[in-house]
C-alpha positions as CSV (number, residue, x, y, z in Angstrom):
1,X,5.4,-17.4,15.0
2,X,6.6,-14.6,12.4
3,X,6.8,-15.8,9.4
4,X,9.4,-14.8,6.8
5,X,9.4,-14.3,3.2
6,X,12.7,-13.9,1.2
7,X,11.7,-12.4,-1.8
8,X,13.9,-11.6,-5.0
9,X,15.3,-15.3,-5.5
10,X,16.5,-16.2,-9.2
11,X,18.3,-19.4,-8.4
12,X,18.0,-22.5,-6.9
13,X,21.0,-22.0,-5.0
14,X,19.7,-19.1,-3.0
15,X,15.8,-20.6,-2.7
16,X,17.7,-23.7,-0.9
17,X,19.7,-21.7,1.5
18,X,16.6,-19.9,2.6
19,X,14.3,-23.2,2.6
20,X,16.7,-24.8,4.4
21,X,17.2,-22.2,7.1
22,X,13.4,-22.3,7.6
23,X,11.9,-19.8,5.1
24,X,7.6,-20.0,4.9
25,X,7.9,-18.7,1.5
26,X,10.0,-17.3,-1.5
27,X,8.8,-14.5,-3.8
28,X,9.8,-14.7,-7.8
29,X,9.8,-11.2,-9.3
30,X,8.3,-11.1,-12.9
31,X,8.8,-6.9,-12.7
32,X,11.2,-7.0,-15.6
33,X,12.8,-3.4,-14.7
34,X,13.8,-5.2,-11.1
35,X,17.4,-6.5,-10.5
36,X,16.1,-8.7,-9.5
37,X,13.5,-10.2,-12.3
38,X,13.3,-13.7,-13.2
39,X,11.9,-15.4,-16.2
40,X,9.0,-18.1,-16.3
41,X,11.7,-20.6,-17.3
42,X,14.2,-19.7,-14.4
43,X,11.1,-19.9,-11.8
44,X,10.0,-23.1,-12.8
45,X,13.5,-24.3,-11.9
46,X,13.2,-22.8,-8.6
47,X,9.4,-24.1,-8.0
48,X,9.5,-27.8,-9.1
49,X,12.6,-28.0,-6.5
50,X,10.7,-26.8,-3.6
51,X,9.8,-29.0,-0.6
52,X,6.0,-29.1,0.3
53,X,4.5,-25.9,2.6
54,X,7.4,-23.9,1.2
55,X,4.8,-21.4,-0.7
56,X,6.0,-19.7,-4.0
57,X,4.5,-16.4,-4.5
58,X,4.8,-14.6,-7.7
59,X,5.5,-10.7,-7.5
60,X,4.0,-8.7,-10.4
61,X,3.4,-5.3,-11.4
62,X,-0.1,-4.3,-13.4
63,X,-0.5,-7.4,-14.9
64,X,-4.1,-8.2,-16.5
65,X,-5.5,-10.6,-14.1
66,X,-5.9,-13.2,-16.5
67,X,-2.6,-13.0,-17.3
68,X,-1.2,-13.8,-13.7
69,X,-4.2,-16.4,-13.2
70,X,-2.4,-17.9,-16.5
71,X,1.4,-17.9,-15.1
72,X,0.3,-18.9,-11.5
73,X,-0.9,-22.1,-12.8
74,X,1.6,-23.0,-15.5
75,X,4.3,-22.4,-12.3
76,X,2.3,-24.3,-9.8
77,X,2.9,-20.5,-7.6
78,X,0.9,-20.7,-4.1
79,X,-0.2,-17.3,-4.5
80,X,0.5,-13.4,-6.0
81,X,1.7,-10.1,-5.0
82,X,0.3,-7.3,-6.7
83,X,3.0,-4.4,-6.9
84,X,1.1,-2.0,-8.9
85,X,-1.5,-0.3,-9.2
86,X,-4.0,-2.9,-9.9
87,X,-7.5,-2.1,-9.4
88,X,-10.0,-3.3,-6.3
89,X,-11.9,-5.6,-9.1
90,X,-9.0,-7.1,-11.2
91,X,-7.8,-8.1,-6.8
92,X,-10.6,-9.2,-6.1
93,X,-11.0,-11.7,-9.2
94,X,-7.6,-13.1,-8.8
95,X,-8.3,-13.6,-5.2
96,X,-11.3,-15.8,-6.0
97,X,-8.5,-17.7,-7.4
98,X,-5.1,-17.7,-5.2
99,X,-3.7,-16.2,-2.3
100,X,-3.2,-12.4,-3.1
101,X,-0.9,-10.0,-1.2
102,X,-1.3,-6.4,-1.5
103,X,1.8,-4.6,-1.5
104,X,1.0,-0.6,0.1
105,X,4.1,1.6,-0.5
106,X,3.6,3.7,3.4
107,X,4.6,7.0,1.7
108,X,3.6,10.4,3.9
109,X,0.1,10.6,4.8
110,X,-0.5,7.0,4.7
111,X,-3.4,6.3,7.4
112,X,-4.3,2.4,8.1
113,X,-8.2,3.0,7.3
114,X,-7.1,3.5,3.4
115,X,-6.1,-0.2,3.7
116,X,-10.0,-1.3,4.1
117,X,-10.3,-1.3,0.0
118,X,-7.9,-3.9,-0.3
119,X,-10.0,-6.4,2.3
120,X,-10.1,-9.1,-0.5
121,X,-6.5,-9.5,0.0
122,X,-5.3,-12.6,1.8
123,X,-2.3,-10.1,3.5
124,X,-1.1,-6.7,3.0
125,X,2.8,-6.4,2.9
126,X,3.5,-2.5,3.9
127,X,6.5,-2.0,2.1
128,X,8.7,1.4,2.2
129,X,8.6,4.1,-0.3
130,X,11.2,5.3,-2.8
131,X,10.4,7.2,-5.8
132,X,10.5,5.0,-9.1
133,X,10.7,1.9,-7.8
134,X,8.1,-0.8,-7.1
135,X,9.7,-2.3,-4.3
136,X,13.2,-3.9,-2.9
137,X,13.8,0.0,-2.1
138,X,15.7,-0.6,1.3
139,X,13.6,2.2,2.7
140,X,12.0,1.7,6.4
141,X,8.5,1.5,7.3
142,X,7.2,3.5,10.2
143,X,7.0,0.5,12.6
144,X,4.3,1.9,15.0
145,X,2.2,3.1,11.8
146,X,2.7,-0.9,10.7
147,X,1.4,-1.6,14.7
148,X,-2.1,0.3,14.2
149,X,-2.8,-1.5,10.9
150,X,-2.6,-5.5,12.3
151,X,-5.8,-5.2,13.7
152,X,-8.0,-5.4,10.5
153,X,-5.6,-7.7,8.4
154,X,-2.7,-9.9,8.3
155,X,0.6,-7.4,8.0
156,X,3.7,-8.6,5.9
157,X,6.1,-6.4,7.1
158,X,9.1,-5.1,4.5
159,X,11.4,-2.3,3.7
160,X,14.5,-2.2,4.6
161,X,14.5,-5.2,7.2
162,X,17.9,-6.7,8.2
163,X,19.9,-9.0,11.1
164,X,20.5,-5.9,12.7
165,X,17.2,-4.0,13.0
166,X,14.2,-6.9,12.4
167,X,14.0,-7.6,16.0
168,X,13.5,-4.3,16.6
169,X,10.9,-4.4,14.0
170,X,8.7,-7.2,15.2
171,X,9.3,-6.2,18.6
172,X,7.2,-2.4,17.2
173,X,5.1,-3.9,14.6
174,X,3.7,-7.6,16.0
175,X,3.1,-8.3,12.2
176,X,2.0,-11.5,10.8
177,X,5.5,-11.9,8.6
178,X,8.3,-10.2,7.4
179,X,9.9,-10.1,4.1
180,X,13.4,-9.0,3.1
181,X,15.6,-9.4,0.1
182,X,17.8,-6.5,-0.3
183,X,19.0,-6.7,3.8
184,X,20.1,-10.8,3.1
185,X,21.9,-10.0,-0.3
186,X,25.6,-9.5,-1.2
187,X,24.0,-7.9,-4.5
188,X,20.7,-7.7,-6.2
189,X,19.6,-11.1,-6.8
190,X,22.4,-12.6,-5.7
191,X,21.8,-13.9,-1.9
192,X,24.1,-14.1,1.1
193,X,23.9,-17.1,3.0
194,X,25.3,-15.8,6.2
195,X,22.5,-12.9,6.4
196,X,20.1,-15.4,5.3
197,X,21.2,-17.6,8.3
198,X,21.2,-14.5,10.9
199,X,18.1,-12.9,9.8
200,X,16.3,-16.0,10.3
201,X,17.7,-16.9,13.7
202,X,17.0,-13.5,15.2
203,X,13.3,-14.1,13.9
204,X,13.3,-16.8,15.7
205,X,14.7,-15.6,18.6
206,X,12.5,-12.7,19.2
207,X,9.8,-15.1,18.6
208,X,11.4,-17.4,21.2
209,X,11.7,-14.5,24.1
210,X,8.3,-12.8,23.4
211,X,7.0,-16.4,23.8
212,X,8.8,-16.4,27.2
213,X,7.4,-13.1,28.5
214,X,4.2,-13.4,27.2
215,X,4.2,-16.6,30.2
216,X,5.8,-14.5,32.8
């Protein structure tokens, strides 16, 4: 099964239209130049709310470690994305501590063996690259280049996902989830339940008929 993270929330409304349509997790952004930033207050609305094995994950951009460690546990978050450009050690300590994702912006020249540093990582989410911005940048990853880097760790797949291209996507890159926010919104921050709706039934199924062939 793919999972799917909808990241970018910043209100209960739009956490419960994505829990309730099936969502693994929901990411909070604490990057205060994003659109789509949240404060510790506003999270904690969203958190307390959630029902159990829906995972919270905090996104944050070069934060000291003890400093996410700190947030993560006032928020009751399941885990962290690191955004930045956090150092191999300050990962590794917060991972003796959490789930941490490694976001990887795949800009030209990226090759899948520079991902071996970040093994300490619980998951790697390969996002797409856009100059100036840490993420929700709408840009596509290579899905092939995604394919040849699932083999030595568990592949969140974002950038530019949407209803109409994410079966296409999995169908390319086989990764362990996906993650979308801009491609499910009617504006930064704000979500749209019907793309929420039809990005999580097409995820489910492509999971449904690659299932089916896979017992043909």
């Amino acid at each position: 099964m793919t999972r799917v993270k909808i990241c970018g929330i910043t209100n209960w409304a739009d956490a419960k239209v994505c829990v309730d349509e099936g969502a693994s997790a929901i990411g909070l952004n604490f990057y205060a130049a994003s659109p789509r930033s949240v404060s510790p207050a506003a999270a904690w609305e969203i958190v307390r709310r959630l029902p159990p094995l829906v995972e919270a994950i905090g996104v944050f951009v070069n934060w000291q470690p003890e400093a996410v460690s700190s947030l993560a546990r006032a928020l009751r978050l399941h885990g962290a994305q690191l955004h930045g450009d956090e150092s191999a050690n300050d990962m590794e300590t917060l991972a003796g501590q959490m789930t941490v994702i490694k976001a990887v912006q795949v800009k030209s020249g990226f090759r899948p063996e520079s991902l071996k540093k970040f093994s300490a990582a619980s998951a790697i989410l390969l996002d797409g690259f856009r100059q100036g911005l840490r993420g929700g940048t709408g840009v596509a990853v290579d899905w092939k280049l995604a394919a040849r880097c699932t083999s030595d760790a568990n592949i969140i797949l974002a950038g530019g996902l949407t209803p109409e291209n994410v079966a296409e996507a999995i169908s390319f890159a086989r990764p362990y989830a996906v993650d979308v926010a801009s491609g499910v919104e009617s504006k930064p921050g704000k979500k749209d339940a019907r793309l929420v709706r039809a990005f999580m039934s097409v995820v489910s199924a492509t999971d449904s008929l690659a299932e089916m062939n896979a017992t043909l």
